[in-house]
TORBALUM-426485 format. One line per field, with one value per residue: residue number from 1; chain; x, y, z of N, C-alpha, C, O in turn. Coordinates in steps of 0.001 Angstrom, whole numbers, m for minus. Example, Ala and Ser with C-alpha at 12.3 -4.5 7.8 and 13.67 -1.06 7.14 Angstrom:
! residues 2
vogu: (1 | 2)
sese: (A | A)
n.east: (13190 | 12850)
n.north: (m5690 | m2250)
n.up: (7800 | 7080)
ca.east: (12300 | 13670)
ca.north: (m4500 | m1060)
ca.up: (7800 | 7140)
c.east: (13200 | 12900)
c.north: (m3300 | 30)
c.up: (7800 | 7870)
o.east: (14236 | 13409)
o.north: (m3319 | 1138)
o.up: (8465 | 8039)
This chain:
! residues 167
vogu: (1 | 2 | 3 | 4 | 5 | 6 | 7 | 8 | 9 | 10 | 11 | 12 | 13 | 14 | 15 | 16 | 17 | 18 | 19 | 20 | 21 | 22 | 23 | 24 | 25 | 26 | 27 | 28 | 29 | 30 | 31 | 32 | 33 | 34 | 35 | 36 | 37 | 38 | 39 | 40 | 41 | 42 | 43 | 44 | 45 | 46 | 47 | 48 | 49 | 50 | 51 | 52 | 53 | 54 | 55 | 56 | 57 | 58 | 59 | 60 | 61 | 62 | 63 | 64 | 65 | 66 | 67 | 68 | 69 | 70 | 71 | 72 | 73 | 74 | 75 | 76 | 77 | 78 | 79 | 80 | 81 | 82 | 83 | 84 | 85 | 86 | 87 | 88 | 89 | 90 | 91 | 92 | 93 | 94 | 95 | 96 | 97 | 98 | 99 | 100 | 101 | 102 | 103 | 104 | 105 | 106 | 107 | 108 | 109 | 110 | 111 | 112 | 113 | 114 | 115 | 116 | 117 | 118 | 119 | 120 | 121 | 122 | 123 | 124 | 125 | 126 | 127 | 128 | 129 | 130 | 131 | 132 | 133 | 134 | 135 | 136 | 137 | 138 | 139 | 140 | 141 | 142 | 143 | 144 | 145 | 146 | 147 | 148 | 149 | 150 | 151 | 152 | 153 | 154 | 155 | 156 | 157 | 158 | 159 | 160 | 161 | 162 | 163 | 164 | 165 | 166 | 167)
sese: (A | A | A | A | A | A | A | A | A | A | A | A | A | A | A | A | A | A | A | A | A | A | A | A | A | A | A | A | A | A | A | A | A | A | A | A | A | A | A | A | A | A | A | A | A | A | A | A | A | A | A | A | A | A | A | A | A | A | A | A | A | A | A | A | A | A | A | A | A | A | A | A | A | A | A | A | A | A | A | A | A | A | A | A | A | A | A | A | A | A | A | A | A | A | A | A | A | A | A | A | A | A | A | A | A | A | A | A | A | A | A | A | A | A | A | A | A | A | A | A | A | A | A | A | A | A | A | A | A | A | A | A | A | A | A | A | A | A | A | A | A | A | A | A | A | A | A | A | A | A | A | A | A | A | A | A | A | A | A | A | A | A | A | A | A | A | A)
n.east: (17443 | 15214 | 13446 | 11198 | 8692 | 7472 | 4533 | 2630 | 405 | 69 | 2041 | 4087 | 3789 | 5214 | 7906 | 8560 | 8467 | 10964 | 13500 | 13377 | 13920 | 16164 | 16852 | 14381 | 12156 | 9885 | 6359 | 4187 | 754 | m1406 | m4319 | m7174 | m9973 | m10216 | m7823 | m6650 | m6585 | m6436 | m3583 | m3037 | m3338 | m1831 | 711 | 859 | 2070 | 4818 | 8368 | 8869 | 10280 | 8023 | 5488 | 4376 | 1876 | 1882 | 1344 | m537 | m3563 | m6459 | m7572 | m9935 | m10696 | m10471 | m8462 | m5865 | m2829 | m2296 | 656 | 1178 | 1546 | m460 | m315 | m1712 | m3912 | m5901 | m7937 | m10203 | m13026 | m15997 | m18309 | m17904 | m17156 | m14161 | m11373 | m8701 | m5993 | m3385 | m830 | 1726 | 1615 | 2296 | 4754 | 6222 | 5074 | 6214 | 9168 | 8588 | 8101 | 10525 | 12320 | 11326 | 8859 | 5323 | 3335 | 720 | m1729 | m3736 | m7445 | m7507 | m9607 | m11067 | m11993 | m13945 | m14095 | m12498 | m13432 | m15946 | m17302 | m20415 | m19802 | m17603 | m17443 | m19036 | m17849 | m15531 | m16980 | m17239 | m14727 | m12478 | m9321 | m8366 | m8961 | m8172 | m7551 | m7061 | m5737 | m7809 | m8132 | m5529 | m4644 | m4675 | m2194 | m418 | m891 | m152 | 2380 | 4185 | 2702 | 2008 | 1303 | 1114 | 490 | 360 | m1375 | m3374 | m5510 | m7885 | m11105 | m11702 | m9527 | m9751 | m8965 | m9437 | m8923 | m8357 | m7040 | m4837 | m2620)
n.north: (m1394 | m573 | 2870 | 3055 | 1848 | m222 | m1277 | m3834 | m5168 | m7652 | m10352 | m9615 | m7078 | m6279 | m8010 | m6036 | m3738 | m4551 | m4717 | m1823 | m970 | m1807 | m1507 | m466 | m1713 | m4411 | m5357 | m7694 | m7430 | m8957 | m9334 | m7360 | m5967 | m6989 | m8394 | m6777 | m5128 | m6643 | m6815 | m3516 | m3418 | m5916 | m3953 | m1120 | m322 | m735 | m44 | 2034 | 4882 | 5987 | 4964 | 3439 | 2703 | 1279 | m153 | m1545 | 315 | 910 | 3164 | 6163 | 7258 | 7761 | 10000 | 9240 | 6802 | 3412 | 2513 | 4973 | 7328 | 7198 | 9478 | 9156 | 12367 | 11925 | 9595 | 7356 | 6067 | 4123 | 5192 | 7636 | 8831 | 10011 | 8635 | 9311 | 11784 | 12446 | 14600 | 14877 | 14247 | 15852 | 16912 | 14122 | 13038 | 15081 | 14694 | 12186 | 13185 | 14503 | 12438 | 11644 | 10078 | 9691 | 11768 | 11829 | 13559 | 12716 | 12226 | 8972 | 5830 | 3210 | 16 | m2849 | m5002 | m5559 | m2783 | m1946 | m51 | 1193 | 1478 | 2237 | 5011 | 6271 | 6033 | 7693 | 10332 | 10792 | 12403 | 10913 | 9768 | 6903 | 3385 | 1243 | m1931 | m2140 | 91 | 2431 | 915 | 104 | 2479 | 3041 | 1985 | 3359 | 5248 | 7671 | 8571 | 9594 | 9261 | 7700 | 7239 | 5083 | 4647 | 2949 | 2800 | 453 | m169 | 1269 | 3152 | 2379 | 588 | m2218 | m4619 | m8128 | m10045 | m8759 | m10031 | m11451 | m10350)
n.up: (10956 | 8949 | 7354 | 5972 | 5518 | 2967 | 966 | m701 | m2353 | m4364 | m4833 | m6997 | m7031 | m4646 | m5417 | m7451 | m5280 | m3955 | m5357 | m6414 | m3674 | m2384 | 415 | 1841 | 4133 | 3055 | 2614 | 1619 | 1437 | 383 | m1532 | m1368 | 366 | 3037 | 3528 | 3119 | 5907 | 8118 | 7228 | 8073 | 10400 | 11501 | 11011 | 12296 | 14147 | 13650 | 13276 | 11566 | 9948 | 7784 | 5510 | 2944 | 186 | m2680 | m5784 | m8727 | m10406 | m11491 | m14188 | m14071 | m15966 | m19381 | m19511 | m18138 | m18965 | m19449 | m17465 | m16848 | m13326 | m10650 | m8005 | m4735 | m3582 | m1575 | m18 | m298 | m8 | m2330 | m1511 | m1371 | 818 | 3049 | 3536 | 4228 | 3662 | 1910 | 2368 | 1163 | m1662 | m3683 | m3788 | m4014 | m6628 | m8054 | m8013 | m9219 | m12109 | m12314 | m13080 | m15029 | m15474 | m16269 | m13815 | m11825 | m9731 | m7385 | m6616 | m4972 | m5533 | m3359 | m3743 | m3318 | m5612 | m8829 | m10828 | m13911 | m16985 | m15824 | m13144 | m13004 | m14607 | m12796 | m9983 | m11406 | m11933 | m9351 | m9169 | m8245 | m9766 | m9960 | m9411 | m6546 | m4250 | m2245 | m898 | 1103 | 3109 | 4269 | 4828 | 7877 | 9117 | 8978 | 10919 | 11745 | 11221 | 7795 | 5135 | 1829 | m1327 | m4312 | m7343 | m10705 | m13230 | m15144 | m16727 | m18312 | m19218 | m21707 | m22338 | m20826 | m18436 | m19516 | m17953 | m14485 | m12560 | m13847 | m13763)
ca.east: (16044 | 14822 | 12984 | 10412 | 7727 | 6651 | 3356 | 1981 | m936 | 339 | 3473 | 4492 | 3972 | 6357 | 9141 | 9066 | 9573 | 12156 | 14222 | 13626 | 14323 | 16150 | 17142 | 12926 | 11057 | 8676 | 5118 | 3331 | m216 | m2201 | m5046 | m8667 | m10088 | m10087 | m6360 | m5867 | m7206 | m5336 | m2178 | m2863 | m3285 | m200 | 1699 | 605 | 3609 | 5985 | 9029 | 9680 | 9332 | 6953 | 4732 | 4101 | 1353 | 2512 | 1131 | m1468 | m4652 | m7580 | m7833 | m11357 | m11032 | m9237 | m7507 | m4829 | m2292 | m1573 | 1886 | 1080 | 1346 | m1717 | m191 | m2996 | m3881 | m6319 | m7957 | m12013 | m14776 | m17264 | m19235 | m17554 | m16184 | m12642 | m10570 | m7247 | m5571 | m1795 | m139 | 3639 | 1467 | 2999 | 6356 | 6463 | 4633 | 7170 | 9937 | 8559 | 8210 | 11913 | 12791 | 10785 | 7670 | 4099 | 2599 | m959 | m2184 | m5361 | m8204 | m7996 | m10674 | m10159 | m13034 | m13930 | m13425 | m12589 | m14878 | m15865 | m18517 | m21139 | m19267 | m16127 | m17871 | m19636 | m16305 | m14609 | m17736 | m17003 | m13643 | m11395 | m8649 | m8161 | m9493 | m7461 | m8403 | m6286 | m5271 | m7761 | m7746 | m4285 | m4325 | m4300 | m1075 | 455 | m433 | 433 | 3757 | 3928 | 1955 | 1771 | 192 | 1221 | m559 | 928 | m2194 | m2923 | m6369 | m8252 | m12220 | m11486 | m9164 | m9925 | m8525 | m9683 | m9011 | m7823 | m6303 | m4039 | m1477)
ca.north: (m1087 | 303 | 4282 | 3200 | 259 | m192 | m2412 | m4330 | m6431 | m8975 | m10633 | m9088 | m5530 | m6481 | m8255 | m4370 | m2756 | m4693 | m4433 | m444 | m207 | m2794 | m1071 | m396 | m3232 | m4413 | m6716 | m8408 | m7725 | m9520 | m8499 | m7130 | m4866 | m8034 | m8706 | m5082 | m4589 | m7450 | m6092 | m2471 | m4165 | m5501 | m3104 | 67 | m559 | m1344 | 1106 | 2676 | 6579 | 6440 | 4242 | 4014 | 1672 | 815 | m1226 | m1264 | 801 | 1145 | 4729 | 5703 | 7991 | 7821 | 11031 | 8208 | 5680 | 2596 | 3188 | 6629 | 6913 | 8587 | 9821 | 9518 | 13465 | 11350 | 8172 | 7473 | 4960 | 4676 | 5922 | 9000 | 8892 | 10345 | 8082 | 9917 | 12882 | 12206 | 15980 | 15019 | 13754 | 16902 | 16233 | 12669 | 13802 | 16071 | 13679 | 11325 | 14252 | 14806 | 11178 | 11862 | 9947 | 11077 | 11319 | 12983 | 13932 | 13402 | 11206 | 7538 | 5139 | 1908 | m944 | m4614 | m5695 | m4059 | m2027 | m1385 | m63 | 2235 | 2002 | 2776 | 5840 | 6636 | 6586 | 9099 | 11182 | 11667 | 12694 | 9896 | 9542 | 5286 | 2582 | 339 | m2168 | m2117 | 1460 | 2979 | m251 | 342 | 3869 | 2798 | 1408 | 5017 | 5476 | 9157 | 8332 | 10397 | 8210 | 8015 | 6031 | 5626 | 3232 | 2105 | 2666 | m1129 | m352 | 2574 | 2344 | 1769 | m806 | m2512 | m5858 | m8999 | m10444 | m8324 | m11550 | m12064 | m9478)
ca.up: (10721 | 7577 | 7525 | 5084 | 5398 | 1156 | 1035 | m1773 | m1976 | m4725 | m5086 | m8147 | m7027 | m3130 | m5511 | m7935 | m4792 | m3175 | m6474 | m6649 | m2536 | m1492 | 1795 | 2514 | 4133 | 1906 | 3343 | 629 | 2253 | m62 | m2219 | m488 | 1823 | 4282 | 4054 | 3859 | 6907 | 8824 | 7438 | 8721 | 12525 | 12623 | 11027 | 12835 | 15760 | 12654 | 13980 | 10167 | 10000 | 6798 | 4896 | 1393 | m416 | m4338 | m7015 | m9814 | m10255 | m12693 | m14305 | m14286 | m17475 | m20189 | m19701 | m17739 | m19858 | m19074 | m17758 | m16021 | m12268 | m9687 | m6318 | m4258 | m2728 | m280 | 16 | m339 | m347 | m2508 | m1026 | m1330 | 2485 | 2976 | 4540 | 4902 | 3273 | 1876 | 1911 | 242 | m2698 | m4989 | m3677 | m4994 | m8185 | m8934 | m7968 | m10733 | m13214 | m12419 | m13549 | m16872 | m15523 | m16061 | m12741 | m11875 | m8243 | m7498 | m5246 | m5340 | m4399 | m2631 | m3776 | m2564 | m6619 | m9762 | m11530 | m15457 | m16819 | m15350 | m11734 | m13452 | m14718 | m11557 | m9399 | m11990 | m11688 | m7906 | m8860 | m8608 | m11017 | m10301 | m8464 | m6333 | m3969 | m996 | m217 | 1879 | 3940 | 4741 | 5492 | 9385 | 8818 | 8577 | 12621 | 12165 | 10379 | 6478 | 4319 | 800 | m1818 | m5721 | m8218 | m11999 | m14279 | m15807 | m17655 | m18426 | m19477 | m23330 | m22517 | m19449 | m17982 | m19945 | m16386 | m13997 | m11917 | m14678 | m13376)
c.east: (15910 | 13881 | 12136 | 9816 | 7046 | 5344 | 2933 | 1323 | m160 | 1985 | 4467 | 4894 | 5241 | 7779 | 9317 | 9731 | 10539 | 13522 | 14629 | 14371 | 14455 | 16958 | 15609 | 12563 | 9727 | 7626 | 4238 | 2175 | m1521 | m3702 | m7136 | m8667 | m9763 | m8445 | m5650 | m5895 | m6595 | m3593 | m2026 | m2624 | m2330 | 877 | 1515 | 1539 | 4906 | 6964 | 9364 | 9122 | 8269 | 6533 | 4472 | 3594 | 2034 | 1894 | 312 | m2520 | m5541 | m7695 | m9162 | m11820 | m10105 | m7904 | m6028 | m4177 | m1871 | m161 | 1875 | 1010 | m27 | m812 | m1246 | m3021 | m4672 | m7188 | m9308 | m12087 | m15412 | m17927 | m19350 | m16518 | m14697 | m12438 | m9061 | m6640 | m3704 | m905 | 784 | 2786 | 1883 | 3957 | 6712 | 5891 | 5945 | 8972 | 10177 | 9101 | 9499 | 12659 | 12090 | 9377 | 6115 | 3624 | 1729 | m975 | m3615 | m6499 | m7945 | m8999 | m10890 | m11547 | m12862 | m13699 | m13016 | m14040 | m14641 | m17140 | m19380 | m20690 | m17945 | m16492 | m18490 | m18808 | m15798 | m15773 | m17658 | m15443 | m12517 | m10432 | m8198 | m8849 | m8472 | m8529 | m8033 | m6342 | m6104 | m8247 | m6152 | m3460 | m3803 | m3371 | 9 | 817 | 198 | 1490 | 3142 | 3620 | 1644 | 1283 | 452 | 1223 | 32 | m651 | m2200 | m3978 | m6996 | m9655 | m12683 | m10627 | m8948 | m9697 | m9071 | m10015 | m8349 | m6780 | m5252 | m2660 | m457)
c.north: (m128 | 1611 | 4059 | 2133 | 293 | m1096 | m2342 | m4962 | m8159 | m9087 | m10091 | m7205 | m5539 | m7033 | m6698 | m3703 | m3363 | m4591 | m3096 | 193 | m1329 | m2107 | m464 | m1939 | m3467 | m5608 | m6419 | m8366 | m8273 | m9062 | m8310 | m6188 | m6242 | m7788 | m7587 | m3973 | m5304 | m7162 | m5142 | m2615 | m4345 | m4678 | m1685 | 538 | m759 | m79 | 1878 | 3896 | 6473 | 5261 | 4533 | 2758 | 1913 | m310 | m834 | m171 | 716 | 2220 | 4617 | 6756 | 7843 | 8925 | 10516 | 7012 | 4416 | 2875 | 4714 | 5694 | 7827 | 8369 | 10293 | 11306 | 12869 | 9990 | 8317 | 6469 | 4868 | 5069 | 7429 | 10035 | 9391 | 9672 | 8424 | 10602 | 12477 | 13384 | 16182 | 14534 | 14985 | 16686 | 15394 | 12683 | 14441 | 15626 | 12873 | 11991 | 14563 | 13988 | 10631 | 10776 | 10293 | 10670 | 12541 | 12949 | 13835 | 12391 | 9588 | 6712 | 3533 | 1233 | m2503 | m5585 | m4769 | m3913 | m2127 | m977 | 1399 | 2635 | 2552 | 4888 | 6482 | 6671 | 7591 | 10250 | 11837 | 11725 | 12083 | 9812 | 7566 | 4666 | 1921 | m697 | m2986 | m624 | 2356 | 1778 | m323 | 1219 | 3548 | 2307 | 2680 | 5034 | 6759 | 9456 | 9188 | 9111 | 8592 | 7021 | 6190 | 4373 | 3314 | 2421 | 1209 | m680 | 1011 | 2332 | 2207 | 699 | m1448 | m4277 | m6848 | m9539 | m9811 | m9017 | m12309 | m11148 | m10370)
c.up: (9534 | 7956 | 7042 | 5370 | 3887 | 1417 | m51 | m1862 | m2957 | m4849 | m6733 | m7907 | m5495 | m4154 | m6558 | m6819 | m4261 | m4485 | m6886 | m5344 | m1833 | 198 | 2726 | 3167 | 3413 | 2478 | 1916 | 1478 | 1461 | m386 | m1770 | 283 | 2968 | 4587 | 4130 | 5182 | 8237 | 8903 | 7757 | 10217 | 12331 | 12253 | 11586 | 13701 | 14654 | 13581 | 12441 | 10647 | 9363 | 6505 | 3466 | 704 | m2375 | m5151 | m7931 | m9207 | m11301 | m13131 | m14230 | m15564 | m18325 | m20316 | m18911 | m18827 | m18927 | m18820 | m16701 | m14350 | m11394 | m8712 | m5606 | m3404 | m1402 | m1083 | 304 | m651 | m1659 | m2643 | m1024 | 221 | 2271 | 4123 | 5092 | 3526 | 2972 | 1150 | 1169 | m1173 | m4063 | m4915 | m4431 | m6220 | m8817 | m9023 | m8985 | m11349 | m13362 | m13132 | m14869 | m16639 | m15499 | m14443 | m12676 | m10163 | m7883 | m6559 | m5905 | m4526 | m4365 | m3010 | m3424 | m4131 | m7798 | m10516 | m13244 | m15593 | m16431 | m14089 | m11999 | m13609 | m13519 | m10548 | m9969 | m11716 | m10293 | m7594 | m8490 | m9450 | m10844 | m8979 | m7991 | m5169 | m2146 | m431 | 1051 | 3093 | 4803 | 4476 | 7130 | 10123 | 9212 | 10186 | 12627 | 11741 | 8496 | 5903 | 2874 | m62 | m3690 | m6023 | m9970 | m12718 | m15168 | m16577 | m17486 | m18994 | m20602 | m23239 | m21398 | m19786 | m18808 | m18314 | m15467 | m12655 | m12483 | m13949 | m12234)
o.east: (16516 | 13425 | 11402 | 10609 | 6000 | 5456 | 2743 | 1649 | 41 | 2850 | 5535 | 5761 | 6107 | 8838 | 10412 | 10862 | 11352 | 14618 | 15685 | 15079 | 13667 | 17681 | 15633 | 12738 | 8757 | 8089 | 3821 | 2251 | m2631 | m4292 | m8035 | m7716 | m8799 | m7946 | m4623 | m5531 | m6311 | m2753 | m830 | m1859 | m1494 | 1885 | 2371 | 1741 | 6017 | 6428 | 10503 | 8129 | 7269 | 7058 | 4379 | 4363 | 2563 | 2211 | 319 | m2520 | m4952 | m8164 | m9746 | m12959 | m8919 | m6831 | m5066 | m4977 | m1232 | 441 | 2762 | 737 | m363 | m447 | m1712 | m2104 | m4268 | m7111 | m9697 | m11383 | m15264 | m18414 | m20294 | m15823 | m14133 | m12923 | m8464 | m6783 | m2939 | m424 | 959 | 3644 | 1678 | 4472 | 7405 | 6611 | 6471 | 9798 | 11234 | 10320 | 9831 | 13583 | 12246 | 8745 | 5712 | 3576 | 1825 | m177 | m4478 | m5923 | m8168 | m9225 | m10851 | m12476 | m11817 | m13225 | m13138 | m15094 | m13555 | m18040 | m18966 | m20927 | m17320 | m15959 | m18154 | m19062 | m15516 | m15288 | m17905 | m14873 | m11498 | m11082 | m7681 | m9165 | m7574 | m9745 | m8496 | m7076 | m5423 | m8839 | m5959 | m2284 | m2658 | m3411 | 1129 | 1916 | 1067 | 1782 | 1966 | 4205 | 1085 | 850 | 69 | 1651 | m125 | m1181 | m1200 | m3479 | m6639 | m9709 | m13873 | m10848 | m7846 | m10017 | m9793 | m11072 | m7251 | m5942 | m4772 | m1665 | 556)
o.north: (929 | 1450 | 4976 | 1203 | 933 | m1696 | m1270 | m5904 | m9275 | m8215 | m10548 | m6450 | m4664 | m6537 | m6173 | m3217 | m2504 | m4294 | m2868 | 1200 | m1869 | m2874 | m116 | m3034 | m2717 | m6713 | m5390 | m9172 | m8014 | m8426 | m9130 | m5620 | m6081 | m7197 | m7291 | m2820 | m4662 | m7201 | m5006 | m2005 | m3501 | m4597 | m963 | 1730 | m946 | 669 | 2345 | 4124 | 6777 | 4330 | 5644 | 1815 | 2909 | m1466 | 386 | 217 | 246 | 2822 | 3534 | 6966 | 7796 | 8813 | 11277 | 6346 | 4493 | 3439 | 5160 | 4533 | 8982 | 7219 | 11430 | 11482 | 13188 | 9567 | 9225 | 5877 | 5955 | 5441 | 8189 | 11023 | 9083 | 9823 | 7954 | 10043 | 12271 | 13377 | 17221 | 14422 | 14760 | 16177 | 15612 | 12082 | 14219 | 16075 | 12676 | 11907 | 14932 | 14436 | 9587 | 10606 | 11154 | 9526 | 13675 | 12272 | 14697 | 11789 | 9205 | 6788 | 2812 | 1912 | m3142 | m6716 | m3544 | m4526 | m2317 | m1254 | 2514 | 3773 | 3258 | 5777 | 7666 | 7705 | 8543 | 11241 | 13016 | 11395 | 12768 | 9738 | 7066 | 5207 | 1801 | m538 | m3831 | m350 | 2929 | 2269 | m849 | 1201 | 3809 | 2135 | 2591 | 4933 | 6986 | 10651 | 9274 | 8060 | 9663 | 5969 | 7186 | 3366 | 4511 | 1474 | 861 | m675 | 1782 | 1173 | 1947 | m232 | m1262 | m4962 | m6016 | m9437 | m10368 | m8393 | m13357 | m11833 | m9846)
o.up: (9356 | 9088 | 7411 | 5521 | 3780 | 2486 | m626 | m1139 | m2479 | m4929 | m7141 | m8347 | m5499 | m3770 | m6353 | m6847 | m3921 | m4010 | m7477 | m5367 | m1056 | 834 | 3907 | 2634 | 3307 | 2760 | 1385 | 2407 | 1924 | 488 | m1954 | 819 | 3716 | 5545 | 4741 | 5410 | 9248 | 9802 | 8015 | 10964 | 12652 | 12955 | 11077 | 13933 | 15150 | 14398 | 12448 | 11338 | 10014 | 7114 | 2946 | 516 | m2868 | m4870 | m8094 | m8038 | m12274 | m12164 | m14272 | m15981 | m17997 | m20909 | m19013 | m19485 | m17878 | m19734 | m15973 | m14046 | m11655 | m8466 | m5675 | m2602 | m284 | m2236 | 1038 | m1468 | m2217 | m3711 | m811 | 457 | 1221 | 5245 | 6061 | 2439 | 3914 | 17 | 532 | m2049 | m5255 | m5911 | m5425 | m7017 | m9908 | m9817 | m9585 | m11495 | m14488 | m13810 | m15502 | m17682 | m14717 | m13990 | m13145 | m9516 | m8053 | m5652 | m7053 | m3319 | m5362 | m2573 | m3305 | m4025 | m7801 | m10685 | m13792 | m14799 | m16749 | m13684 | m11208 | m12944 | m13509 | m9931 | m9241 | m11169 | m10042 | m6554 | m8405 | m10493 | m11843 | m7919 | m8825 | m5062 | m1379 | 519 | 1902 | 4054 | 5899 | 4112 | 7500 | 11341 | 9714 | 10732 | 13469 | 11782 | 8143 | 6165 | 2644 | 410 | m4305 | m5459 | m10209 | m12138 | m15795 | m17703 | m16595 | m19405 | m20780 | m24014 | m20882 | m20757 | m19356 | m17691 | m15450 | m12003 | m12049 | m13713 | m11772)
């Protein structure tokens, strides 16, 4: 039995991590709040100590590069709702930073598509540093287990996705 459950929504971001940790179990939970919400059910009983979501994100300012990582500090709506709090997020920050990557700390917020635009702007305004569109969908996944959450920067809101479906 593996210590770690990794989760990725697309198949691209589940074959990265099984390549970075192939001794984690890694579930491809496919990309949505819907399917992120089906894969938190049944993995909540998973037996791993920890949890840890991984893949892309959207910055929502430019002060992010393509290339940079966010470690989520907690997990929000929208709406502005806090959906769950992820405490080791300096730890694993500073982990990167050890391995010469940039990584930032800071809120991420989980949407039903991506954003550009005026909602792009209006997410960073309530403090966000990226959008994703899984994560706080499969917060409930954690079940009380250390949970963490780190996102890849793909576009930023000077140079944002052509198609963000292309990834």
């Amino acid at each position: 039995m593996s210590e770690l459950l990794l989760l990725g929504a697309m198949g691209i971001e589940a074959r990265a991590l099984r390549a970075g940790a192939p001794s984690a179990r890694v579930v491809r939970t496919g990309m949505g709040p819907r399917r992120a919400r089906r894969a938190a059910a049944s993995l909540a009983a998973a037996p791993e100590a920890g949890v840890a979501v991984a893949g892309f994100a959207g910055a929502l300012s430019d002060r992010l590069a393509p290339g940079e990582i966010v470690v989520a500090s907690e997990l929000r709506m929208p709406d502005g709702r806090l959906v769950a709090r992820c405490p080791g997020a300096r730890v694993i920050a500073g982990m990167l930073r050890r391995r010469g990557l940039r990584a930032h700390v800071g809120p991420i917020v989980s949407v039903a598509h991506p954003v550009s635009g005026r909602r792009r702007t209006a997410l960073a305004e309530g403090g966000a540093l990226a959008a994703d569109m899984e994560s706080a969908w499969l917060a409930p996944a954690a079940a009380g287990r250390p949970f963490v959450v780190l996102r890849v920067v793909t576009d930023t809101p000077s140079g944002e996705l052509w198609n963000p479906f292309a990834l």
